[in-house]
C-alpha positions as CSV (number, residue, x, y, z in Angstrom):
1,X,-13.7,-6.0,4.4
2,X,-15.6,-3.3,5.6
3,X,-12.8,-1.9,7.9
4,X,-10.5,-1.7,5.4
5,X,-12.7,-0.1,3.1
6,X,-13.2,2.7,5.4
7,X,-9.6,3.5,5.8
8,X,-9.5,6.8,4.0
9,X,-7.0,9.3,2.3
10,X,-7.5,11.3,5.8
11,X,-7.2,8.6,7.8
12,X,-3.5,7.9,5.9
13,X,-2.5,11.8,6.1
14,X,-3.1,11.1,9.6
15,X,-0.3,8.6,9.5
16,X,2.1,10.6,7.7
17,X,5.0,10.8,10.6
18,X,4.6,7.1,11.0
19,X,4.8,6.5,7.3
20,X,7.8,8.6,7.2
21,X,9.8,6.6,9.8
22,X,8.5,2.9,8.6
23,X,10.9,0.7,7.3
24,X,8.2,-1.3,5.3
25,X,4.4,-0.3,4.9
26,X,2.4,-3.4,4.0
27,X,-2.1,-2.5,2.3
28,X,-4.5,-5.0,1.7
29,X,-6.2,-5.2,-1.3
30,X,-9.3,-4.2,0.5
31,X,-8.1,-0.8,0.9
32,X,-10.0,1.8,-1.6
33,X,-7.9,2.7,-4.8
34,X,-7.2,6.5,-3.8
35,X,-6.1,5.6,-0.5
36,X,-3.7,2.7,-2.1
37,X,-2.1,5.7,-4.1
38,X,-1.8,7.8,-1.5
39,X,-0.2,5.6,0.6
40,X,2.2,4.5,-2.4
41,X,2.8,8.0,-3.2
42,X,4.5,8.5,0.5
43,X,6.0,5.5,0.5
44,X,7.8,7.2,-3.0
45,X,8.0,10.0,-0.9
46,X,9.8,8.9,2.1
47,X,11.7,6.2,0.6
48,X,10.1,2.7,1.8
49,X,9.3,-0.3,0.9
50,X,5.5,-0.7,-0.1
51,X,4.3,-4.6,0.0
52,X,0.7,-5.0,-1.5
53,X,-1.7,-7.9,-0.4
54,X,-3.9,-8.3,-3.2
55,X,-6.2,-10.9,-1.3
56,X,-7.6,-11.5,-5.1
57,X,-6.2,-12.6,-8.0
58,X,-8.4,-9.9,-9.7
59,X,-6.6,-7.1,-7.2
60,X,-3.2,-8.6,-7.6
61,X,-3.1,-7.8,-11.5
62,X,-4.7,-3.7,-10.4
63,X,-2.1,-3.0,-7.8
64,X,-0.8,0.2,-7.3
65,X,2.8,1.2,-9.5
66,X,5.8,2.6,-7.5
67,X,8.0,4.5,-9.3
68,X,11.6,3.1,-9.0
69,X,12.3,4.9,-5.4
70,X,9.6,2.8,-3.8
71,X,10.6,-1.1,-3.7
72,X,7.5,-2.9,-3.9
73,X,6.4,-6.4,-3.4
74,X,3.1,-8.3,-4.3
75,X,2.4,-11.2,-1.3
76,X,0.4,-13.8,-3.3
77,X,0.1,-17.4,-1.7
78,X,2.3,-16.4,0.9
79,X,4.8,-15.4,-1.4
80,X,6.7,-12.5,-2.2
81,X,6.6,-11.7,-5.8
């Protein structure tokens, strides 16, 4: 948990070429909030597909919104909601 709690907004502007040419970008819930809405606001951006891994049922009901140009999917008991 502590890795993916350091993954910062910088870290994800970083990444912003490889965002940009990802077919699907799939966070875990672990991830801090501003760097969820970063990542979901290029994913809006660019056009593609956010998935969201809650690991929580607490997270999974705080996930991020995509507005309707980002498809997004919610993995929850190894399925796809």
């Amino acid at each position: 948990m502590a890795l993916t709690a350091s993954i910062d907004v910088d870290s994800v502007n970083a990444m912003v070429g490889a965002i940009r040419r990802a077919r699907l970008v799939v966070a875990d819930g672990n991830v801090p909030r501003p760097t969820l809405e970063r990542i979901v606001r290029l994913c809006d951006s660019y056009n593609v597909q956010f998935a969201f891994e809650p690991t929580t049922d607490h997270r999974y009901h705080t996930a991020p919104a995509c507005s309707y140009t980002c498809a997004s999917a919610y993995v929850r008991a190894g399925s796809i909601f």
